[in-house]
TILUM-770850 format. One record per residue (C-alpha): residue in one letter; x, y negated, z. Coordinates in pm, whole numbers, plus 32768, in hexadecimal, padded with zeros to 4 digits. Example, Ala and Ser with C-alpha at 12.3 -4.5 7.8 and 13.67 -1.06 7.14 Angstrom:
2
a84CE81C2830Cs8557806A82CA
***
This chain:
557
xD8B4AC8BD938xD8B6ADE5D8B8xD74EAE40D85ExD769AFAAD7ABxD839B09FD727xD7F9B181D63CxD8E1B2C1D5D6xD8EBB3D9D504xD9C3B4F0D480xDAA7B468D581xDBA5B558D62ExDAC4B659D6DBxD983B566D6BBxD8B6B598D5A8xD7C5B49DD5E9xD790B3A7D718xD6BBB230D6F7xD704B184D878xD660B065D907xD714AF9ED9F8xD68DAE4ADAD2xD73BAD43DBBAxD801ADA6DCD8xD8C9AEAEDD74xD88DB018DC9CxD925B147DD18xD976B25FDBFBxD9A5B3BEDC93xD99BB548DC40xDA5DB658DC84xDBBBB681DC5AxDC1AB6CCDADBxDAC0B67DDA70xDB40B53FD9C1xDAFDB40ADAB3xDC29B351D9CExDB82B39BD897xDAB0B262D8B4xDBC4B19BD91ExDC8BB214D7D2xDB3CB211D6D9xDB2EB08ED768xDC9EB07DD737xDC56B0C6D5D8xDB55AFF1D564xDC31AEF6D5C2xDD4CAF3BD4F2xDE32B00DD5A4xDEF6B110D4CDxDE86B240D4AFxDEC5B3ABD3BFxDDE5B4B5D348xDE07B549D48BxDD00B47CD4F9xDC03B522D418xDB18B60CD482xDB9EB75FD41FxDAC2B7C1D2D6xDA55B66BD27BxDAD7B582D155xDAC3B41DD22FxDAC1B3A6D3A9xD9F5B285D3FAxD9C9B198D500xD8FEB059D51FxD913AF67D64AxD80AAE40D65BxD85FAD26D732xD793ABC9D7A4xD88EAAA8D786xD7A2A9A1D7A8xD870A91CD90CxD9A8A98ED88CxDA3AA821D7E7xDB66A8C6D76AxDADBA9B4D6B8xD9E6A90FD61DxDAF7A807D595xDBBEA955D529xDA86A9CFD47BxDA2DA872D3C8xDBA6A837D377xDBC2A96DD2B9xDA38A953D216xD9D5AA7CD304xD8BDA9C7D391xD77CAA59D3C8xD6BBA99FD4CFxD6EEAA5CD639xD727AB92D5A7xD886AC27D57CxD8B2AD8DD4E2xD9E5AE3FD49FxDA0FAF81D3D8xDB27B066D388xDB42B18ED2BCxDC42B2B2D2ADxDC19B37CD185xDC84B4E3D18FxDDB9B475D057xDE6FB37CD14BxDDA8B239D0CCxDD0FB151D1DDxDC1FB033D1C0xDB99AF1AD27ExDA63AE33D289xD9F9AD20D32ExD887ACB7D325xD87DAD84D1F2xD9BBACF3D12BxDAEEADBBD0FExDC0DAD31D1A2xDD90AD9AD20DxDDD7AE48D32DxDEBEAD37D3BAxDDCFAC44D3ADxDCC2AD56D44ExDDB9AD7ED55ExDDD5ABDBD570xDC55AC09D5ADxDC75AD09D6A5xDD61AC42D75ExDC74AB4BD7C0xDB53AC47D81CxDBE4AD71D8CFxDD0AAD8CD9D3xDD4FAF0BDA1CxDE36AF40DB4ExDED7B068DB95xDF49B09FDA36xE0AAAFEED9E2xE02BAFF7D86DxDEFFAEEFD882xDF57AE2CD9C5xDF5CACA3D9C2xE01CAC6DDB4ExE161AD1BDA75xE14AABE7D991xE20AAAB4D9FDxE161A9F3D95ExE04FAA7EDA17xE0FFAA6BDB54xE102A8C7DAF5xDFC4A896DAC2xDF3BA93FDBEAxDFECA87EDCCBxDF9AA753DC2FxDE21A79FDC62xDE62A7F1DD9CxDF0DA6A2DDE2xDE06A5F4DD3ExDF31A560DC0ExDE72A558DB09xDE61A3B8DAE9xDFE7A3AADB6BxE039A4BCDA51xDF7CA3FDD96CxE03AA2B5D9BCxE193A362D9A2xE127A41CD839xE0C1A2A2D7BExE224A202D84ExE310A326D7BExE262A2F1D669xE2BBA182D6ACxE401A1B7D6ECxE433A275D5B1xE392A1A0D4F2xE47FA0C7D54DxE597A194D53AxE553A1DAD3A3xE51CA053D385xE65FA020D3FBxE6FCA166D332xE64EA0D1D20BxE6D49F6ED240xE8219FE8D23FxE7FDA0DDD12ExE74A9FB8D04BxE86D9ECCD08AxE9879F63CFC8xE8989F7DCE83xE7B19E32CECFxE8359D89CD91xE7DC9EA8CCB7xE68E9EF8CD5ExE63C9D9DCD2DxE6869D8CCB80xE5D99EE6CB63xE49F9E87CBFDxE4839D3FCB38xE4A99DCAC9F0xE3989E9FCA59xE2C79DB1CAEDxE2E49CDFC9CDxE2469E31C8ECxE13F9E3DC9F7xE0D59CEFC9E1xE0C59CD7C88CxDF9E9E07C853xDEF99D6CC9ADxDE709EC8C9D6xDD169E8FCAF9xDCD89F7ACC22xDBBE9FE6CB7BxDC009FB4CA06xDC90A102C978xDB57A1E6C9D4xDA99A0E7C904xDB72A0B5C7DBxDBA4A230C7C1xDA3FA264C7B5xDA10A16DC6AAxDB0EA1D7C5D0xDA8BA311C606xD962A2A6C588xD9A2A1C5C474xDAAEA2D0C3E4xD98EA3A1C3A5xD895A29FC357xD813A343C1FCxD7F2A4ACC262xD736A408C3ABxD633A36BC295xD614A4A5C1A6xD5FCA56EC2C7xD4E4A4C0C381xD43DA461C254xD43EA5DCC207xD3BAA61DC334xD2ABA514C32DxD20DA5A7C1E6xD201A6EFC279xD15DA666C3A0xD044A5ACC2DBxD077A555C179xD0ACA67BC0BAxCF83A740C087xCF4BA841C11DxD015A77DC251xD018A7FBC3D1xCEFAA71AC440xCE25A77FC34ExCE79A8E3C36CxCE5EA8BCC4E5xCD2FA83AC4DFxCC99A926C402xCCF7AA1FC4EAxCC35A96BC633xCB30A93FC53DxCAE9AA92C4F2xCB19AB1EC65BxCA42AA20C6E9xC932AABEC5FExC97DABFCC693xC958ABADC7F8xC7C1ABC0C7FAxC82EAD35C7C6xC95EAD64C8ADxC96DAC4DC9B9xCAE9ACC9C9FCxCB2EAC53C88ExCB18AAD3C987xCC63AB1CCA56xCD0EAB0FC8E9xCC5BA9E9C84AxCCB4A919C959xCE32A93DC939xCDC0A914C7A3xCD4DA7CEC7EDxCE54A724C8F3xCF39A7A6C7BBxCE76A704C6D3xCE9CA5DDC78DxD023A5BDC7E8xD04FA659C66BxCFADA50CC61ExD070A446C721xD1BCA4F9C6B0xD151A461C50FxD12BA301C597xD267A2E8C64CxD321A380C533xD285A26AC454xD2FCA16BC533xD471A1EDC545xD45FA1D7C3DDxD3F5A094C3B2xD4DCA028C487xD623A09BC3EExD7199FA9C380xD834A00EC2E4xD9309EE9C2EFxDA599F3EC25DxDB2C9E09C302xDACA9E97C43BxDB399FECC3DBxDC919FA7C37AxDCAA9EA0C4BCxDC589FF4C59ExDD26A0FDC4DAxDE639FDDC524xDE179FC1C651xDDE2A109C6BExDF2CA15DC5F4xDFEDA07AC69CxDF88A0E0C810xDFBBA21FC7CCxE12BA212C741xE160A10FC885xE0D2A22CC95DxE1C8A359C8A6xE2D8A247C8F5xE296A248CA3BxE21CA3B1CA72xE0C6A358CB05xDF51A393CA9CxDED8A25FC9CAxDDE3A234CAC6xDEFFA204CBD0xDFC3A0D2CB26xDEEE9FCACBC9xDF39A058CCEDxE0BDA06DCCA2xE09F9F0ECC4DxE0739E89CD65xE1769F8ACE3FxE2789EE2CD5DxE21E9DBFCD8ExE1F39DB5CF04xE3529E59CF13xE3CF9D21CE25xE3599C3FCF0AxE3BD9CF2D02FxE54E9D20CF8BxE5619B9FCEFAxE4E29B37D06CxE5D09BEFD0E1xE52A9C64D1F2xE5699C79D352xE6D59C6ED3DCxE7BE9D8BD403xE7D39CD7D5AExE6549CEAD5ADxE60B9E6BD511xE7079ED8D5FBxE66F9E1BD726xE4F99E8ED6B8xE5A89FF4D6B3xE6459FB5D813xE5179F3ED8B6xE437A069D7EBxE53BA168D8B3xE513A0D4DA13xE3A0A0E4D9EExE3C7A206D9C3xE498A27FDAB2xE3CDA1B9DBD2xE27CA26ADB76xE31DA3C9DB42xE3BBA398DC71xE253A342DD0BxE1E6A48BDC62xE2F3A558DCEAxE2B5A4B5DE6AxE150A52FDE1AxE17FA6A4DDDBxE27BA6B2DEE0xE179A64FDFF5xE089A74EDF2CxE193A857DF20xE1C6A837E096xE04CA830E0F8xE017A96DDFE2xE10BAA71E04FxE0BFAA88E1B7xDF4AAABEE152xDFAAABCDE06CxE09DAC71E158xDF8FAC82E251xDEB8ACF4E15CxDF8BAE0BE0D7xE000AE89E238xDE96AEC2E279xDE69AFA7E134xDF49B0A0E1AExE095B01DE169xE113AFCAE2E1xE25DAEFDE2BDxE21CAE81E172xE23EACEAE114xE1FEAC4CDFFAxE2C4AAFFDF72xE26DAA18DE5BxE39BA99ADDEFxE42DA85DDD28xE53EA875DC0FxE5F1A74BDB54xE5C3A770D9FCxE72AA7DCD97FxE73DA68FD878xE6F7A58FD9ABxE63BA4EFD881xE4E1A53DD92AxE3C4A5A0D82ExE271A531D7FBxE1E2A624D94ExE2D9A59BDA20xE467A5ADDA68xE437A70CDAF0xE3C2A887DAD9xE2C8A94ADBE5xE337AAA9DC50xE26DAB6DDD40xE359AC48DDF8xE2DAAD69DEDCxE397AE08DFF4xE2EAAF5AE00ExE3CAAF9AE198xE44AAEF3E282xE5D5AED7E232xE58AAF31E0C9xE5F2AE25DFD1xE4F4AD60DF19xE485ADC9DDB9xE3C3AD27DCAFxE288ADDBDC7CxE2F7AE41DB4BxE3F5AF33DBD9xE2C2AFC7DCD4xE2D0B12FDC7FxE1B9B18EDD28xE062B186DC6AxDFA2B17BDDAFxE084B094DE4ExE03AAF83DD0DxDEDAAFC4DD2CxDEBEAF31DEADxDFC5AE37DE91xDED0ADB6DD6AxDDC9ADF3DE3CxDE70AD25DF51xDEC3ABDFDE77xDD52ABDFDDA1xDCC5ABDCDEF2xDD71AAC9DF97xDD5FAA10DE31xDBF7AA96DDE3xDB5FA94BDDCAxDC5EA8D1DCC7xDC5BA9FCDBFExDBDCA9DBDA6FxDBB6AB35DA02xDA84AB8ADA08xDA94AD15DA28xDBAFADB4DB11xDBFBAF42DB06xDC83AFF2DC28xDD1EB170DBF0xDDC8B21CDCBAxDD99B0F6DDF0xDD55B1FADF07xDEB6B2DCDEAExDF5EB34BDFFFxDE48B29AE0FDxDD02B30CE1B1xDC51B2BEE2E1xDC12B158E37BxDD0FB10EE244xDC28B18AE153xDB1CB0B0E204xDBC4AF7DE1FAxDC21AFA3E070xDAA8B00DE05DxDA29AEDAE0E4xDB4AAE10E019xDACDAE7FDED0xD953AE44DF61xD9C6ACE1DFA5xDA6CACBDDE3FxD93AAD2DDDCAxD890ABF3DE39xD985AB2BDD2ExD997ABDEDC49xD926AD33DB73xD9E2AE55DC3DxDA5EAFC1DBEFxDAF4B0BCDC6FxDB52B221DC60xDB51B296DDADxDB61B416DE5BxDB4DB387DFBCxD9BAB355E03ExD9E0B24CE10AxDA54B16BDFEExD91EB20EDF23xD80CB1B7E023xD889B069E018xD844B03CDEA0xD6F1AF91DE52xD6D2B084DCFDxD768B1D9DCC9xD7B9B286DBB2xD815B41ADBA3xD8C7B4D2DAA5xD8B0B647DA90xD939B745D9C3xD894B875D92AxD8F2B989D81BxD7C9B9EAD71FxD7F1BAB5D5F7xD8C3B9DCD53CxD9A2B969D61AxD9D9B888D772xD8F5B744D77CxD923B646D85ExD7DAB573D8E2xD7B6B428D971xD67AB39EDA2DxD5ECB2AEDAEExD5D4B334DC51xD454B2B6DD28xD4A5B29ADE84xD3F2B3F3DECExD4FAB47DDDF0xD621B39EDE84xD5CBB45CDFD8xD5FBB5BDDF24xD76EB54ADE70xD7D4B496DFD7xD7BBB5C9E088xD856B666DF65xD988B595DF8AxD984B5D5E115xD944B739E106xD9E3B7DDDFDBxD954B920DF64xD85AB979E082xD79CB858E0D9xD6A8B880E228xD581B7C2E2ACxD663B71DE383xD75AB6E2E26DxD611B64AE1ABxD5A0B554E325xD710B4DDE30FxD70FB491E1A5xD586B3D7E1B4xD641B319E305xD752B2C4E280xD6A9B217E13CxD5A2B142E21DxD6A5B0D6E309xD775B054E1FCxD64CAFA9E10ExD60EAEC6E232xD768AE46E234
***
């Protein structure tokens, strides 16, 4: 869930740090005082595009942080880990608009692309009432919703596993027949290079040794001169490190009946003294131990010569030919056994295809009976949320290839018939902005319980409705709330009152220029912006009762 957003130098706001908690939060202010700001400043930290415009006016940079808690949201988490974005629970974006054009993005503190911020975003934050940033328009989308809904997930799983069957067995059988014509060829290639192979015998594990030790034994002397070098420095010469060393300890320890602070740096004197002698002794015994052989050494450098012009023949890393080995060699045995039939490849490809089509077909029975039990809900729904005549229709379309695909042998569109004798649209095509936002609102609350975003956005939801309408979306949002983290930008009170948190933007002009303020609203002060909202510019005692009423009344629902 969204935890905080912080914003500055953006648009009219110079500087704003929200809080937000679980549930249903309502975001209101005047009209013009920028309510949508937050939407947009959210919008941005999660890589939507944006130009200078956004910027403050006077200021070099607009900033916006958003902080979220993903620790029960899977998908982001795998995101996060997947891309080495992981930082325990915590998840927090940043973006940047500098005043030249140039943007930047962060996640947990790392710099990343936009498109992949926006990947991110994706799984965090659904805004609705803004085509830009709205997953329902996404068919994709569209898919999986239903399919949580229907409860598909195992049956979708099943068909993914059977079409990657069947092609499996399709390219077997492509293969087979592609292999045939040049078999005889194939087969003389691969033994003149198996026979190359086998002769250097190259291990798994060999080359990483054998490089090492050539390695070594190529620069065996300048190994001994060096460390003997290095050993007389350490203690043979005179004066040598030890001794210098522990002249040094010597004399500060002296010392320390004067200063006792001289002790902190005697101490590390001695543990040096001490690994300075450990460091002599092991050099001693790498000495001793040298052996310079030069069989040995011409064995290696022929060895390692003659994997190495094997692995430019082949175009592979020397480590790699092992590894090539036995590919070839599998796909010798494999071409002088002569495998499996053209009859049985094309039966194993037959019987891959049926599966197929019997579990797809399973899947498709499935989201019809979903898609049937879905759009009267949301029609219902919808009609309730001021949009009398409306139905809703979750429709099923036959892939165009008839080949099927890995989610299924069809497409999900979610078509919307804003009046009676209108013809159906895909929401896509729904001009309205207000109209989107309840239709969304319609199908997250009949599919609230399968929903996976964590955070949903509502703007512009109460557009064209008021009254008991207002209510019921009210109480709608109050319910979503109970799934999942809530927002919306609302002018109407009774959707307001409903909200357990409220947030209130106002606008002001000081001597610089107009500043726009968001804060946290008590309940004392929800009572004051309620009656605000009912009254308009003179607001009464009465006005004031109502508002206080109306927010009780609706906290008990």
């Amino acid at each position: 869930m969204l935890v905080g957003l912080r914003i500055t130098n953006f648009a009219i706001v110079e500087a704003a740090e929200l809080e937000f908690d679980t549930g249903f939060t309502a975001v209101t202010g005047e009209t013009g005082a920028g309510k949508s700001l937050v939407v947009d400043a959210l919008l941005l930290s999660l890589g939507e595009r944006a130009g200078v415009d956004v910027i403050r006016a006077g200021c070099e940079q607009a900033d916006v942080t958003a902080a979220f808690d993903v620790a029960a949201v899977a998908a982001a988490q795998a995101w996060l880990q997947a891309n080495d974005l992981a930082d325990g629970s915590d998840c927090i974006v940043r973006r940047t608009v500098r005043a030249d054009g140039r943007s930047r993005s962060y996640v947990n503190g790392r710099p990343v692309a936009a498109g992949l911020l926006r990947e991110l975003g994706q799984q965090l934050v659904d805004i609705h009432g803004q085509h830009a940033y709205q997953a329902l328009l996404r068919p994709q989308a569209q898919r999986a919703l239903l399919d949580r809904y229907a409860g598909t997930e195992p049956l979708l799983a099943e068909v993914a596993a059977a079409y990657e069957a069947w092609q499996l067995a399709s390219r077997a059988l492509d293969a087979a027949a592609a292999a045939s014509a040049g078999r005889a060829e194939r087969l003389d290639l691969l033994r003149y290079q198996l026979q190359e192979l086998d002769a250097l015998a190259l291990a798994p594990d060999e080359w990483p040794q054998l490089d090492a030790e050539q390695r070594r034994a190529g620069h065996a002397q300048t190994l001994a001169e060096g460390g003997a070098a290095a050993l007389r420095a350490l203690d043979e010469d005179s004066p040598n490190a030890y001794a210098l060393l522990a002249q040094a300890a010597a004399q500060l320890s002296k010392l320390c009946g004067y200063d006792e602070r001289l002790s902190e740096i005697v101490t590390p004197l001695d543990g040096a003294l001490v690994q300075l002698g450990e460091a002599s002794s092991a050099l001693r015994h790498y000495l001793d131990a040298m052996d310079i052989d030069p069989a040995r050494a011409r064995w290696l450098e022929d060895r390692v010569g003659a994997a190495m012009a094997l692995a430019r023949k082949h175009q592979v890393p020397p480590m790699e030919l092992a590894a090539l080995h036995q590919c070839l060699r599998a796909e010798l045995d494999l071409l002088d056994d002569d495998g499996p039939g053209r009859a049985s490849l094309e039966q194993a490809e037959r019987a891959a295809w049926a599966h197929y089509q019997a579990v797809a077909a399973a899947l498709t029975e499935a989201r019809g009976a979903a898609a049937e039990r879905l759009a009267p809900e949301v029609t219902d729904c919808i009609n309730g949320l001021g949009m009398p005549g409306a139905s809703f229709d979750a429709l099923l379309l036959p892939l165009d290839s008839g080949n099927g695909s890995a989610a299924g042998a069809e497409s999900v569109e979610f078509r919307i018939r804003a009046n009676a004798g209108d013809e159906p649209r895909s929401l896509a095509r729904v001009a309205s902005g207000g109209e989107l936002s309840r239709i969304s609102l319609g199908i997250h609350t009949v599919t609230l319980a399968q929903g996976e975003v964590p955070t949903l956005v509502f703007d512009e939801v109460d557009v064209g409705i008021g009254g008991a309408v207002a209510e019921t979306v009210g109480r709608l949002l109050r319910a979503l709330g109970g799934q999942r983290q809530v927002l919306c930008i609302t002018h109407l009170p009774q959707v307001a009152a409903l909200a357990r948190n409220h947030l209130r933007v106002s606008k002001h002009a000081d001597q610089v220029g107009t500043v726009t303020a968001v804060e946290q609203l008590p309940p004392s002060a929800r009572v004051d912006e309620i009656a605000r909202m009912l009254g308009g510019v003179t607001i009464t005692e009465r006005t004031r009762a109502h508002a206080a009423e109306m927010l009780t009344a609706a906290q008990r629902v």
